[in-house]
N, C-alpha and C positions, 0 to 999 in steps of 0.2 A: 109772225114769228112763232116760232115751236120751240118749247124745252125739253129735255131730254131727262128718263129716269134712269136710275142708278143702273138697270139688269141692262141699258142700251152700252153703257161705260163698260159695264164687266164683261159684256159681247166682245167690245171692240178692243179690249187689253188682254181678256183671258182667250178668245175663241174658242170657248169649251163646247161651244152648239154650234157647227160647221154650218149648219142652214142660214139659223141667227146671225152668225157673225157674218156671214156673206151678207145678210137685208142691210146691215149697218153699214158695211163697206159700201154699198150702192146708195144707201140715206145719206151719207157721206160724200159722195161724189156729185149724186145729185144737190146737192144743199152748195156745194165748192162749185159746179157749173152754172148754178143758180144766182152766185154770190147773195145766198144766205146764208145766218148767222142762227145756230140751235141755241139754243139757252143752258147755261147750265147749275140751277140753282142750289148756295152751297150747303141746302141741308141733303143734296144728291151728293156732293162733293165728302161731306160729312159719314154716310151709309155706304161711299162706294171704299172710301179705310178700311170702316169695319169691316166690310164682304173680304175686301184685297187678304187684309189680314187673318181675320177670323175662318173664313170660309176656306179662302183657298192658300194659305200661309207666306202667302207671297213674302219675299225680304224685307223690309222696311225702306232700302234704301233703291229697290226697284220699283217698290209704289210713288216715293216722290220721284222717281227720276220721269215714269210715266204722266202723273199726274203735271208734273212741270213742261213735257211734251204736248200734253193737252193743251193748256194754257196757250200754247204759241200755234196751236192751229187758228186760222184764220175763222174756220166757221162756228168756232167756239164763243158765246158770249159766258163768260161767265160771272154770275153774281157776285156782288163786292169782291172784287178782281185783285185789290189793295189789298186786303186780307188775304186773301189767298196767297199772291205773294212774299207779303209779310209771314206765313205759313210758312211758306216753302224754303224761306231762307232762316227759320228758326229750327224747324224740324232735325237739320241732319245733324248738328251740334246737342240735339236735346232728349235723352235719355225718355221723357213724358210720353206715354201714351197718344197716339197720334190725334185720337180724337178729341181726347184731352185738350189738345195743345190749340185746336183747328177751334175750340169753345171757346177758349182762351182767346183768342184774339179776335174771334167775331165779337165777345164781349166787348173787349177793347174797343175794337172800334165802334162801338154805339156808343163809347165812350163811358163804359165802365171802369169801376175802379176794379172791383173785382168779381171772381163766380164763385159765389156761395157752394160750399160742397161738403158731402158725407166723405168723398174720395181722399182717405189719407195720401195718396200718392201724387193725384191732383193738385192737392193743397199746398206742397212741395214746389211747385211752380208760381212764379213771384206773383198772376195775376188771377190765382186760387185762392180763397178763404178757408177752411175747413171749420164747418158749422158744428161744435160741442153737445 
């Protein structure tokens, strides 16, 4: 099994490198003819937000509709998949910073009470503390 980094995601959602985006498209086909599954772990899941949004200002509500597309390919494993989920259906109701939110629950589920934080905005979010 192979996992995949965050610039292979941003290839295959943005196609800003026509070459690039074509090797994914074929890494992609091959891994579906293969019936393999690429990994996709979610501190890549976590960096490919930030890029979506920071980098290339994508919508908010374009990045989870991609990233929930993601999710439903078959050749996709991705790490604590629960979480992710649980993300995905908190996110579009939740004014929080994406990456925020996606801490937030990966906390959670390790079964945190909550994530200590300098982030007044963060803290705003019921599974945020805000450190004094």
């Amino acid at each position: 099994m192979k996992g995949l980094d965050t610039n292979i995601l941003v290839r295959f959602l943005v196609g800003d490198d026509a070459a690039q985006a074509d090797k994914v498209y074929h890494l992609f086909k091959q891994a579906e003819a293969e019936k393999r599954q690429l990994v996709v772990p979610l501190l890549v899941v976590l960096e490919l937000l930030w890029v979506l949004e920071s980098v290339y200002a994508i919508p908010r509500g374009e990045i989870l509709d991609s990233l929930g597309d993601l999710t439903l390919m078959p050749i996709m494993k991705f790490e604590q998949l629960s979480v992710l989920q649980g993300f995905l259906r908190a996110a579009p109701g939740n004014s929080l910073d994406l990456s925020d939110l996606l801490i937030a629950g990966a906390a959670k589920g390790q079964g945190c009470e909550a994530v200590l934080t300098f982030d007044r905005n963060a803290a705003r979010h019921g599974m945020s503390e805000l450190v004094a």
